[in-house]
N, C-alpha and C positions, 0 to 999 in steps of 0.2 A: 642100198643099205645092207651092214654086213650083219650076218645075226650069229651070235658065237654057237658052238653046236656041245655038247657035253665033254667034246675031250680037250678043245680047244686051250682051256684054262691049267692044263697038265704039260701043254706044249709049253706056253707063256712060261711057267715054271722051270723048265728043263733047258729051254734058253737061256733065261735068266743063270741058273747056276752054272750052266758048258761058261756064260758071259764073264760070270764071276773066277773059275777053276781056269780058265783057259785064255786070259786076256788077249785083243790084237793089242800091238803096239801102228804107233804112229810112225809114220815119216814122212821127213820133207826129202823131193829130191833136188840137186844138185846139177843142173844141164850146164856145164859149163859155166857161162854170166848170168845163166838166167836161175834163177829157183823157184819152183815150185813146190807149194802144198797143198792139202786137201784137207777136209771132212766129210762125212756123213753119219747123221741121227737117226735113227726109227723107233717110233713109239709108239703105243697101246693106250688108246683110252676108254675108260670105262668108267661111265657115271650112274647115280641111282635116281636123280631127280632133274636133273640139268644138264640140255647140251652144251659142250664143250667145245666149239671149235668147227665137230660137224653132230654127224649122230650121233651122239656117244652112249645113250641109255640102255645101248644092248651091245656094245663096247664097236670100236673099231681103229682101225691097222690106220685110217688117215692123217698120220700124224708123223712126218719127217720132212729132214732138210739135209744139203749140202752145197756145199763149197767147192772152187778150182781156187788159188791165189795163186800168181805171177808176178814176179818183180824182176827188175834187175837194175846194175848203173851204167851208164851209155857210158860214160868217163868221171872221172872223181868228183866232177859237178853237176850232173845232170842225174837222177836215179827214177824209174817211172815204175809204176806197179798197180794190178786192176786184181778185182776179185769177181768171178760171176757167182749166181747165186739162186739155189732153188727152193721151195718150200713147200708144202703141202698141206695144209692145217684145214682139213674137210674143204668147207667152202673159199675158203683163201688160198691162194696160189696155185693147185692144183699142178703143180711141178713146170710154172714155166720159169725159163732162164732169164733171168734180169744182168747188168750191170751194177752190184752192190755198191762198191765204190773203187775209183781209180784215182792215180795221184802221179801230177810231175812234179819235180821238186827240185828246183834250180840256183847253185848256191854261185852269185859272182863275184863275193868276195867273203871273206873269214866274217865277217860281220852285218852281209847284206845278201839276202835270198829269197826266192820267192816261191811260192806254193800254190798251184792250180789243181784243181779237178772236182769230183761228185764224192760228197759225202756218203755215209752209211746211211739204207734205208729201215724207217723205223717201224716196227709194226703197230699198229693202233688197233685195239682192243676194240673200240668202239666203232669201227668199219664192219667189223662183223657180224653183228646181230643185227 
């Protein structure tokens, strides 16, 4: 359990505004056929009666996620693309790597094609507590 210490809430603030004044930008890259993009979140919870997720009634840093996504097209009818996926939400996930979802997508003719793979996984609220 993380317990905030008195300066702690000066820092949160000072990131906050560098976050605001100084944005990152995003990018996808470009690897030749293939493209790749990313993300990552990190967040701060702090509650006054309720835990959130994990501890939260004396705040904590367990609260992030990120992303790899890969795609590309093998030839003008075949295109494949997966995403892995991490999360953190105190007691859930605990940052292991999943397969979010992947997809082949196979077109054999202008009006006949077909679509295989794993869908997005959903979080459920109600796993938690």
């Amino acid at each position: 359990m993380h317990q905030i210490t008195d300066y702690e809430p000066y820092w949160i603030l000072v990131l906050a505004v560098l976050g605001v004044c100084f944005p990152l930008s995003a990018y996808g890259y470009d690897l030749g056929p293939v493209e790749l993009h990313g993300f990552a979140s990190f967040g701060y919870l702090d509650s006054s009666g309720n835990n959130l997720f994990a501890d939260s009634k004396g705040g904590s840093f367990e609260y992030n996620e990120m992303g790899l996504t890969a795609n590309t097209a093998i030839d003008e009818d075949i295109f494949v693309g997966a995403q892995i996926f991490s999360r953190d939400y105190g007691v859930l996930g605990n940052n292991e790597l999943i397969l979010n979802w992947a997809l082949l997508d196979y077109h054999w003719r202008d009006w006949l094609g077909f679509k295989v793979g794993k869908i997005l996984r959903l979080l459920a609220y109600t796993t938690i507590l």
